[in-house]
Each structure stands twice: as structure tokens, then as C-alpha cells.
N, C-alpha and C positions, 0 to 999 in steps of 0.2 A: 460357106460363110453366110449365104442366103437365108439358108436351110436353119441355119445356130439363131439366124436374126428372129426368123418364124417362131422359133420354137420359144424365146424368152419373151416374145410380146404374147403370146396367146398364154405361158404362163404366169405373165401380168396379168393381163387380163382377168386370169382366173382368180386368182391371189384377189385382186382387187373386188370382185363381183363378191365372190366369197365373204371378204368380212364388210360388206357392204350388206347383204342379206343376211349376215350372222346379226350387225348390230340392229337391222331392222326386228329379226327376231326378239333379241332382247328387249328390244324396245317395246313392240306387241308384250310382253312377259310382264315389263315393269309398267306398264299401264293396268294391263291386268290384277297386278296384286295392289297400287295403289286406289285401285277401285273398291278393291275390296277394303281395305285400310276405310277409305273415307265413309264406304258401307257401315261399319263397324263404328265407327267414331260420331255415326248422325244417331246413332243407335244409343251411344252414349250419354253425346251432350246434342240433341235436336236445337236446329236451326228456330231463335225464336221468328213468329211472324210477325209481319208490321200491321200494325194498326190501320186497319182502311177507314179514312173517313167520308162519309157520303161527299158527293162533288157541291149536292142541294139539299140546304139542312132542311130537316124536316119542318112543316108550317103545320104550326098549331089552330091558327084561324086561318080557312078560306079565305078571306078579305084582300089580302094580300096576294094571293095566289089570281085570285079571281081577277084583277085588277092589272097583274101583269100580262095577262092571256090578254085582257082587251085593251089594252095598247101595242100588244103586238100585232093583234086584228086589225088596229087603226092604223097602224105603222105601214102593214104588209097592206091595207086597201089604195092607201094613196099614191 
């Protein structure tokens, strides 16, 4: 009876590991082709890019530039 118990847990076991690495398989498989899919499809219609705007808009006159450096000189001396 022992023997009959053994034998139907290690055939679980197997049973179970079994389509536990069958579905990992497929898994790896359907990743792999949706890769390819989204490969295909960036190929098609490309992701537009976003418009980066400078953080610091550009200065036309020094004046202004000049003027914040020395108040931060004064800031940072006191």
C-alpha cells in the first residue's frame, strides 16, 4: 500500500513539474513572437518623439545672464 502511495505522489509530481515547464516554455515562445510582432509594427507606424524643451531658455542678451551669476556670487559669499 506504501509502495502504490509512492508511486502516485512522484507521478504527481511529475505530471505537475511537467506542465509547469511545458507552460514556462510556451511562455518563453509567446514572448518571443510578440517581440517580433512589436519589432514589426515600430517598423510600421514609429513611435513619434516628444519634443524636449531646453530646461533654460535661451538668452539673447548677456544682461540678464550676467546679472544672475552675480547675485548668486553675492548670495553664496554672505
Amino acid at each position: 500500500m506504501d509502495s502504490n502511495l509512492f508511486a502516485k505522489s512522484v507521478e504527481l509530481m511529475v505530471v505537475g513539474m511537467g506542465m509547469t515547464f511545458s507552460f514556462l516554455i510556451l511562455l518563453v515562445f509567446m514572448l518571443n513572437v510578440l517581440k517580433g510582432l512589436v519589432s514589426v509594427l515600430n517598423k510600421i507606424a514609429p513611435e513619434k518623439k516628444a519634443e524636449t524643451k531646453p530646461i533654460i531658455p535661451a538668452v539673447q542678451d548677456d544682461t540678464k545672464l550676467k546679472i544672475a551669476i552675480a547675485l548668486a556670487a553675492i548670495k553664496a559669499a554672505k
